[in-house]
N, CA and C of each residue as an Amber inpcrd file, in Angstrom:
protein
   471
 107.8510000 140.0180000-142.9420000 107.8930000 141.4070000-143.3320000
 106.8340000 142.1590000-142.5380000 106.9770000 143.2880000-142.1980000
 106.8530000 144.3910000-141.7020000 105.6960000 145.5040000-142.3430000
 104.4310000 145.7470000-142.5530000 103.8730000 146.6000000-142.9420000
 103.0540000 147.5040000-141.7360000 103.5500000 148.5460000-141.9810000
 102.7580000 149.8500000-140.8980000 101.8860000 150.8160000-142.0300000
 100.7910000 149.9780000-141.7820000  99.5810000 150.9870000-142.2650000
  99.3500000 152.5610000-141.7900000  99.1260000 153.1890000-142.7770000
  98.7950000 154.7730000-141.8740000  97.1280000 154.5060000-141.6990000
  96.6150000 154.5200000-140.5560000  94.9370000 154.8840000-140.6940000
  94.9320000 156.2300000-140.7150000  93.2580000 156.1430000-141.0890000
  92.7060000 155.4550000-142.1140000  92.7300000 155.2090000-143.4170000
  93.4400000 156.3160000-144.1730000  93.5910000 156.1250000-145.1720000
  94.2410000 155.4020000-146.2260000  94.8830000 154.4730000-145.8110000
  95.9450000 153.5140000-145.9460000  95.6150000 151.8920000-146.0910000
  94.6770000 152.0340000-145.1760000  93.9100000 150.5550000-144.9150000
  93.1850000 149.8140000-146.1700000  92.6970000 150.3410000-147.1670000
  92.4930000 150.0580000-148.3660000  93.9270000 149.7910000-149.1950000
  94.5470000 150.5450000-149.5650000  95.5620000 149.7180000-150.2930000
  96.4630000 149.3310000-149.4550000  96.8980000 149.3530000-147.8920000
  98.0230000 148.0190000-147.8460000  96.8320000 146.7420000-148.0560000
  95.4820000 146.7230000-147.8730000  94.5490000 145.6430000-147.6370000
  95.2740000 145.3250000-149.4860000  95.2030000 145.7670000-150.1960000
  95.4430000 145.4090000-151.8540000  96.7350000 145.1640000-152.0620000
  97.6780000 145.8850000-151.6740000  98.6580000 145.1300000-151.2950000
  99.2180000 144.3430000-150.8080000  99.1510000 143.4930000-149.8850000
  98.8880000 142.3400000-149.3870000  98.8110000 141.1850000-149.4700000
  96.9720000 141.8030000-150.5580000  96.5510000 140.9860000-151.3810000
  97.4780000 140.2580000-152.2970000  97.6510000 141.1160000-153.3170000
  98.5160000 140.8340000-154.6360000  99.8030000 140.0590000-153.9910000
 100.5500000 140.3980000-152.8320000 102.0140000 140.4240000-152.9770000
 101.9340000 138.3730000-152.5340000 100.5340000 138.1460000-151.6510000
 100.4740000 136.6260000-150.9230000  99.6330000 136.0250000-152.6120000
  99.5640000 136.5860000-153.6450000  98.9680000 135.6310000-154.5710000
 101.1940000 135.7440000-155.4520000 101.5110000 136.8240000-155.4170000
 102.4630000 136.8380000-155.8520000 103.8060000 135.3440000-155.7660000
 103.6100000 135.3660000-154.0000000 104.6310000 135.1790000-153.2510000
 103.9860000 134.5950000-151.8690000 103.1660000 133.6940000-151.8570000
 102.4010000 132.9500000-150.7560000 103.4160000 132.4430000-149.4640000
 104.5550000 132.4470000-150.0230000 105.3870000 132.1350000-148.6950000
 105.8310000 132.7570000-147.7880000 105.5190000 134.8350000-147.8730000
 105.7320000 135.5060000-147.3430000 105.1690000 135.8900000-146.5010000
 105.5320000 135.8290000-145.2310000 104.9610000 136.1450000-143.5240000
 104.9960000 138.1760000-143.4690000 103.5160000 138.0830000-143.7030000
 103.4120000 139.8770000-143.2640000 102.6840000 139.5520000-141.8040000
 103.0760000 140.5010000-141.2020000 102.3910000 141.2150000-140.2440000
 101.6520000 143.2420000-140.2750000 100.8140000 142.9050000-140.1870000
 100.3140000 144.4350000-140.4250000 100.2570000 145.4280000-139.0440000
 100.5510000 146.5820000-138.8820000 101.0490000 146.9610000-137.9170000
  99.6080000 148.2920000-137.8210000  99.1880000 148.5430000-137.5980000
  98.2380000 149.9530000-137.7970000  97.9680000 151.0420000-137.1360000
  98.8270000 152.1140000-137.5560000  98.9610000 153.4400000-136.4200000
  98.3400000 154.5930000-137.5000000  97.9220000 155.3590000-136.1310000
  97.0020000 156.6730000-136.5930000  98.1140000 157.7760000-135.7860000
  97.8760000 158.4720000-137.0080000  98.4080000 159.5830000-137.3590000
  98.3070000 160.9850000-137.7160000  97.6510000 161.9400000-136.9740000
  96.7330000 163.2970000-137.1950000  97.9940000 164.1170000-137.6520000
  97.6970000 164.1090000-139.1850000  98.3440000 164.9750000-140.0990000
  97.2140000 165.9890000-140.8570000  96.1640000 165.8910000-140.7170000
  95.3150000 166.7830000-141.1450000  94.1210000 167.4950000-140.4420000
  93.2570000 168.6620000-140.3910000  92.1690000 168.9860000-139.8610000
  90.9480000 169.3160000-141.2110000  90.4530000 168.8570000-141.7050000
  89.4510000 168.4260000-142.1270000  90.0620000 169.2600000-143.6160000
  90.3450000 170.4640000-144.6570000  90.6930000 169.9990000-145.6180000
  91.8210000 171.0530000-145.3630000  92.6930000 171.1220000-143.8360000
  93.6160000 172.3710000-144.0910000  94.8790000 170.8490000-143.5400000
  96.2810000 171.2180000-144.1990000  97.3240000 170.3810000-143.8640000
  98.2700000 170.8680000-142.2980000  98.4140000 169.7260000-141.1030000
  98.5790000 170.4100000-140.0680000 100.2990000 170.1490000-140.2180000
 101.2870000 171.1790000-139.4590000 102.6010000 171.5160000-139.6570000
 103.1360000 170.2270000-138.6150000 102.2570000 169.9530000-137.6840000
 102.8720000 168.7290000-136.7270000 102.0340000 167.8110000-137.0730000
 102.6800000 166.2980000-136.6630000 102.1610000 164.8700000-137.0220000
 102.0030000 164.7500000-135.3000000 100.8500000 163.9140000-135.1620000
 100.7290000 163.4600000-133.3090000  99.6910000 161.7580000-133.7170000
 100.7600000 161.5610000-132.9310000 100.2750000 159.9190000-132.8980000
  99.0210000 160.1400000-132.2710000  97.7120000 159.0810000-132.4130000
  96.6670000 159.4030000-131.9720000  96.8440000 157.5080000-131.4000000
  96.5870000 156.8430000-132.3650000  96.4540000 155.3720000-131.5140000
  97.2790000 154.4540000-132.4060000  97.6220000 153.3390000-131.7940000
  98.7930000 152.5600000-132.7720000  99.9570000 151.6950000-132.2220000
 100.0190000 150.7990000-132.0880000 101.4160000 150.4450000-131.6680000
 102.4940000 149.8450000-132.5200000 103.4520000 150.1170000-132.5880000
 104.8160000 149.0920000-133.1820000 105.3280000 147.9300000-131.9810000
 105.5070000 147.2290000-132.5710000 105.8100000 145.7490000-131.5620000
 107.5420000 146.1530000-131.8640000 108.3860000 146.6070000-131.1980000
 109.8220000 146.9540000-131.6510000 110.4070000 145.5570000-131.8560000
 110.0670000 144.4840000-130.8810000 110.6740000 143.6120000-131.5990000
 110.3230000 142.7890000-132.4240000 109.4970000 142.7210000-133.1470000
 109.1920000 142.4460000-134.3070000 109.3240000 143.3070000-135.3260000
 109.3500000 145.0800000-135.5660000 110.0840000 145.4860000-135.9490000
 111.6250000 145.3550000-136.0940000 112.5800000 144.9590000-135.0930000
 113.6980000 144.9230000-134.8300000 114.2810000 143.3570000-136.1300000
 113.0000000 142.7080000-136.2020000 113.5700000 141.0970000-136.6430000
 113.4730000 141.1110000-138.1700000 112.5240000 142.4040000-139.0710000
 111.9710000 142.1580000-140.4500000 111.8110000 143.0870000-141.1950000
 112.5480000 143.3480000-142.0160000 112.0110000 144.5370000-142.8350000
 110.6850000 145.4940000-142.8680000 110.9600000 146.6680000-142.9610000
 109.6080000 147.2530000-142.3520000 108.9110000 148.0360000-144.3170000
 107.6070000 148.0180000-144.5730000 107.0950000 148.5380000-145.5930000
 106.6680000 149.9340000-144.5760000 106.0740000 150.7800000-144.6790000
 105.2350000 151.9220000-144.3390000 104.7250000 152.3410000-145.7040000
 103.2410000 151.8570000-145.6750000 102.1080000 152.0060000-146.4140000
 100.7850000 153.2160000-145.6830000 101.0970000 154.5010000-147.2250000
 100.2230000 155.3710000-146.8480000  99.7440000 155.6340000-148.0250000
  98.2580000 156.2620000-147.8380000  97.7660000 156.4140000-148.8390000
  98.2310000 157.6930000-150.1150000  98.5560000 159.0120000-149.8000000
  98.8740000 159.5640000-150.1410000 100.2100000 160.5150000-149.6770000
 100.7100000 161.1220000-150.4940000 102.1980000 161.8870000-149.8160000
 101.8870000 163.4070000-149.9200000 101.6650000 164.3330000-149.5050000
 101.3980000 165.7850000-149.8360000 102.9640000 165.9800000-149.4670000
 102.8310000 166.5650000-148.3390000 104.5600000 167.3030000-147.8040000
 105.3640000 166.4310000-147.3770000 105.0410000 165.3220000-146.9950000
 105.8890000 163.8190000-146.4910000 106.0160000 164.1640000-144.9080000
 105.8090000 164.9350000-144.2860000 105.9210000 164.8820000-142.7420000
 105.5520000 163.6290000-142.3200000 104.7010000 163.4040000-142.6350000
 103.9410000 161.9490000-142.1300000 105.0160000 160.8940000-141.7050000
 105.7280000 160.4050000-143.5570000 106.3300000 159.6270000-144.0440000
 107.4350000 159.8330000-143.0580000 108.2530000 161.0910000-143.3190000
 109.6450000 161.5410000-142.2720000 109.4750000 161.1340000-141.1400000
 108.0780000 161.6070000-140.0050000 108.0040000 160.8030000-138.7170000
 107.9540000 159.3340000-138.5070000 106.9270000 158.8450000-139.4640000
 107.3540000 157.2810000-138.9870000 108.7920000 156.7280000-139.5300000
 109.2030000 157.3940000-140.3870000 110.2980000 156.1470000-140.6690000
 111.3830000 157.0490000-139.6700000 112.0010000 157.7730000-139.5190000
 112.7180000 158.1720000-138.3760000 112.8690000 157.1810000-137.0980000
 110.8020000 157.1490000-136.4170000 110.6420000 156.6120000-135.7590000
 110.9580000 154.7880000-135.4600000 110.6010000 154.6560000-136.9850000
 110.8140000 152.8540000-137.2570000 112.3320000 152.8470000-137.0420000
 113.3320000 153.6380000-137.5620000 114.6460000 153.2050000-137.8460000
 114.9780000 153.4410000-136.1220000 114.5880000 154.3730000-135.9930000
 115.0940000 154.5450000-133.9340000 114.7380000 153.0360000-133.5310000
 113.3660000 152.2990000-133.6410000 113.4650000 151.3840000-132.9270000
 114.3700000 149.9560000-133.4130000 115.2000000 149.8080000-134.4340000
 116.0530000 149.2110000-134.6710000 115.8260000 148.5010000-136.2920000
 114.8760000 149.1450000-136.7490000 114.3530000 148.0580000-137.7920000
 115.3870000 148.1530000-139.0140000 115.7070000 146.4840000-139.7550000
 117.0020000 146.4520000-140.4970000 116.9250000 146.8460000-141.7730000
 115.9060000 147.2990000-142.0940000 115.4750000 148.2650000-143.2000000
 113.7180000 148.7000000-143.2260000 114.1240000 150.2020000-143.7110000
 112.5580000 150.7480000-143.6930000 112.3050000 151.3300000-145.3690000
 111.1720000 151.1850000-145.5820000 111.1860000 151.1990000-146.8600000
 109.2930000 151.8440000-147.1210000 108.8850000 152.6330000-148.0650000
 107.6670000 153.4780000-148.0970000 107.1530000 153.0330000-149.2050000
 106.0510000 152.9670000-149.0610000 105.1460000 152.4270000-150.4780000
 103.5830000 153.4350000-150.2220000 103.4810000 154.4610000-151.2980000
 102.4590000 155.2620000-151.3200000 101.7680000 155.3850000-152.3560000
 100.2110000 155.1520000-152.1260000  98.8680000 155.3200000-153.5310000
  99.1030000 156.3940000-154.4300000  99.7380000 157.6660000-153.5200000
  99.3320000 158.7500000-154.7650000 100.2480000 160.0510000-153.9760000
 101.2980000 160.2340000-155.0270000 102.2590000 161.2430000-154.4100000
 101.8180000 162.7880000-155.5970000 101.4380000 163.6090000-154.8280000
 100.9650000 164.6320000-155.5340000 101.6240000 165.3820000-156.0150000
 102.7380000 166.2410000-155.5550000 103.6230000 166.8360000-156.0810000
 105.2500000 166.9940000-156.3030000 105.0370000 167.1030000-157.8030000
 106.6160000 166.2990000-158.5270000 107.6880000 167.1660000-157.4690000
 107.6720000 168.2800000-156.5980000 108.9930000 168.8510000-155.7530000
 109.6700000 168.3280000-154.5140000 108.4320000 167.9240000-154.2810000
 108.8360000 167.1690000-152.7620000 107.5170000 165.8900000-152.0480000
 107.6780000 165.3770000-151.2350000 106.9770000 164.8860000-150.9590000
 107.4130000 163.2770000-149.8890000 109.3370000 163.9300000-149.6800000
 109.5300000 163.1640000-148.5310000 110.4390000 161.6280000-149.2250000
 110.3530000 160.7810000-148.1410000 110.6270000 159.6530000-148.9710000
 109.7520000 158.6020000-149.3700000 109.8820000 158.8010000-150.5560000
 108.9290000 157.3590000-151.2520000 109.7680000 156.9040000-151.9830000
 109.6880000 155.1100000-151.9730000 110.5500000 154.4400000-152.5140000
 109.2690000 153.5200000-153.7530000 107.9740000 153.7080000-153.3660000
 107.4010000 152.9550000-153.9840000 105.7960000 153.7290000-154.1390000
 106.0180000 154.2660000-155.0800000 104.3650000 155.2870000-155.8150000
 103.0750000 154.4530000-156.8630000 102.5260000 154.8190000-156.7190000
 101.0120000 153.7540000-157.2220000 100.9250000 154.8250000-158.5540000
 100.6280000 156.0130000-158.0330000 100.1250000 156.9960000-159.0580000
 100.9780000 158.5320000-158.4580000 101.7990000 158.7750000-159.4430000
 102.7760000 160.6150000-159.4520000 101.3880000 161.1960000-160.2250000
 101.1750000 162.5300000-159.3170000 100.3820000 163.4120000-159.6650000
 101.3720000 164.1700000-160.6500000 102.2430000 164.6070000-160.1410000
 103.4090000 165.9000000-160.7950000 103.4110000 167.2310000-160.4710000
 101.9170000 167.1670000-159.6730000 101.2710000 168.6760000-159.8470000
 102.3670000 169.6190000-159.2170000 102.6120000 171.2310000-159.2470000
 103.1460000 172.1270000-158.8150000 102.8380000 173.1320000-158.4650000
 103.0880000 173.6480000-157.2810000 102.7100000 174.5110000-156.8720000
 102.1460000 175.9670000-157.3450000 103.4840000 176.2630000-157.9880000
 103.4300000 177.6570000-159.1650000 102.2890000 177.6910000-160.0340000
 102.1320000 176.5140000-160.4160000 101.2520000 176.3340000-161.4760000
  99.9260000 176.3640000-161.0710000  99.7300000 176.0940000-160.0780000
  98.2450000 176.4760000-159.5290000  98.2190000 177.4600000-158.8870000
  98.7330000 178.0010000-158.1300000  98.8890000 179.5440000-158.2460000
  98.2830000 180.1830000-159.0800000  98.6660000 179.7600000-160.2250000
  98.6230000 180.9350000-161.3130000  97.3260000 180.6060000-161.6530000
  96.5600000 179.5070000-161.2970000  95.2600000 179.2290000-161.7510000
  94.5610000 179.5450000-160.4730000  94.9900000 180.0870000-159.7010000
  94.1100000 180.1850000-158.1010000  93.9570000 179.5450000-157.3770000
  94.3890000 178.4710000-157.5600000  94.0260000 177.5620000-156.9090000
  95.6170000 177.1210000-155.8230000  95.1170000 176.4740000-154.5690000
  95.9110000 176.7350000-153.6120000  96.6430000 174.9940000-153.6620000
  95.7560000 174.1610000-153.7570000  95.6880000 172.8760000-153.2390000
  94.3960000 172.0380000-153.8170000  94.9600000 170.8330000-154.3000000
  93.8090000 170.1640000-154.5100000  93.5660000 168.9740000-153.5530000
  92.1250000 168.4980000-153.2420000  92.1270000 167.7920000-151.6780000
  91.5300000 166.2830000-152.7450000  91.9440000 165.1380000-152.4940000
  91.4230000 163.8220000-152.9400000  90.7920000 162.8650000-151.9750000
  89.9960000 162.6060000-152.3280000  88.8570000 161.5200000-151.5590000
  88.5750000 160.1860000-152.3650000  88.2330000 159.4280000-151.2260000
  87.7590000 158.2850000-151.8440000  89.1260000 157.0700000-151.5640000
  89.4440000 155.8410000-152.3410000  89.9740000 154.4500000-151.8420000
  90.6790000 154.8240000-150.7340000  90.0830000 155.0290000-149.7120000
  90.6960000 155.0530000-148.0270000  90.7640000 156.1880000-147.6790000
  90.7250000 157.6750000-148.9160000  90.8680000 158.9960000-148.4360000
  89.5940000 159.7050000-148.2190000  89.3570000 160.8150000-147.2510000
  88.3470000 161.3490000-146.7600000  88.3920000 162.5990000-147.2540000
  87.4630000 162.6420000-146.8230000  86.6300000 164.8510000-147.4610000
  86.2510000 164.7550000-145.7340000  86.8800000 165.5650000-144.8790000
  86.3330000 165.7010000-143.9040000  85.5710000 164.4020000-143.0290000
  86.4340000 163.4740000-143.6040000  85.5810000 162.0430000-142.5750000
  84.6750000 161.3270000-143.5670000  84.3150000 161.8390000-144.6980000
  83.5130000 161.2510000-145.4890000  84.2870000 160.9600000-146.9560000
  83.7210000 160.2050000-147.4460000  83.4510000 159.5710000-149.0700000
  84.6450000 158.4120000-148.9450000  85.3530000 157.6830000-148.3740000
  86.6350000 157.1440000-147.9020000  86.3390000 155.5760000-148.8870000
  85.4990000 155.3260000-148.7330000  84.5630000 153.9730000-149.1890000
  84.2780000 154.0270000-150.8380000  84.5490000 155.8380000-151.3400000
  84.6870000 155.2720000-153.2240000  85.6420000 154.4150000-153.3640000
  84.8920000 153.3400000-154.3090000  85.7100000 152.9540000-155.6650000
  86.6530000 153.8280000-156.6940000  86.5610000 154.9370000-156.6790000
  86.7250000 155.5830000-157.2690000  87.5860000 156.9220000-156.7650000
  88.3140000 157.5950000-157.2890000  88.8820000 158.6740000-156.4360000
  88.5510000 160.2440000-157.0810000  88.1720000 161.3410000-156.0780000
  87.2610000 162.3700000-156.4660000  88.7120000 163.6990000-155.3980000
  88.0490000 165.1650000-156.2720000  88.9580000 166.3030000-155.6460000
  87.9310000 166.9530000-156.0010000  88.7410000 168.2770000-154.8710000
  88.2460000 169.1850000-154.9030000  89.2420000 169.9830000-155.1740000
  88.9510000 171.6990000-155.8110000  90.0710000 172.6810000-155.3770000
  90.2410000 173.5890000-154.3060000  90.8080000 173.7360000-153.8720000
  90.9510000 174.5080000-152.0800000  91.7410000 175.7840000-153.2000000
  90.3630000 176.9490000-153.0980000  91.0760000 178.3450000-153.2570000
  91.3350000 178.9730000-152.3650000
C-alpha cells in the first residue's frame, strides 16, 4: 500500500497511522511517499496548490493502492490536486484519509476523517469572524507550534 504524506503537516499522523495500522495488520507492506505542497502563506489560504518538493515513484504507484494522508481539509484543493494527479499516473485506487476536516459544506474528497469540525461559514460571519487557523500535531501558525501535543486556534477577523 501506497501512502502520500502531505508535508509538513501530515507527517505526524500518517507517522500514527502507520503506526496503529502495522500493530493492526503487521503483514501489510506500506511505502510512504512525501510531497510538499504550498497551499498556504502564513495564515491567508492560497487559490493555487504548487508542488514545492516530492516525488511519486508512478510505478509503484501504478502496482498498490494509494492512501493520501493530510493533516487537515479547509477547501480540499490540496486533496483535488493530488488525487487527480495520483489517478493520472495510473494508480488502481486512490483513497484520502484526513486529521481534521473543518467545514461541514465542502472540503473536497475525504473518504476517511479523524475529527469533523462542522464549522460554517455563515455562522461565523455573523460572529466576525472570518476563519479559524489550527496549530499544533504537524500544523503550523506561520512555521511555528507544529510539535504540540496538543492542538491550538486562532480567529482570523
Amino acid at each position: 500500500m501506497n501512502f502520500v504524506s502531505v508535508l509538513e503537516g501530515a507527517r505526524q499522523f500518517t507517522r500514527d497511522l502507520v503506526q496503529s495500522l502495522k500493530k493492526l495488520m503487521p503483514e501489510v507492506k506500506i511505502k510512504i511517499h512525501e510531497i510538499r505542497v504550498i497551499g498556504t502563506k502564513g495564515t491567508k489560504l492560497l487559490k493555487n496548490r504548487k508542488w514545492q518538493m516530492g516525488k511519486l515513484d508512478p510505478k509503484t504507484i501504478r502496482q498498490f493502492p494509494v492512501l493520501i494522508v493530510d493533516d487537515l481539509v479547509d477547501s480540499g484543493l490540496t486533496l483535488q490536486t493530488l488525487k487527480k494527479e495520483i489517478i493520472r499516473l495510473g494508480a488502481p485506487e486512490v483513497k484520502t484519509a484526513v486529521f481534521i476536516k473543518k467545514y461541514k459544506s465542502h472540503g473536497g474528497p475525504v473518504d476517511f476523517c479523524g475529527i469533523e469540525l462542522g464549522l460554517n461559514h455563515k455562522k461565523l460571519a455573523q460572529k466576525g469572524i472570518k476563519d479559524y487557523w489550527l496549530f499544533g500535531y504537524g500544523m503550523d501558525l506561520n512555521g511555528k507550534h507544529r510539535k504540540l501535543d496538543k492542538i491550538g486556534w486562532i480567529e482570523i477577523r
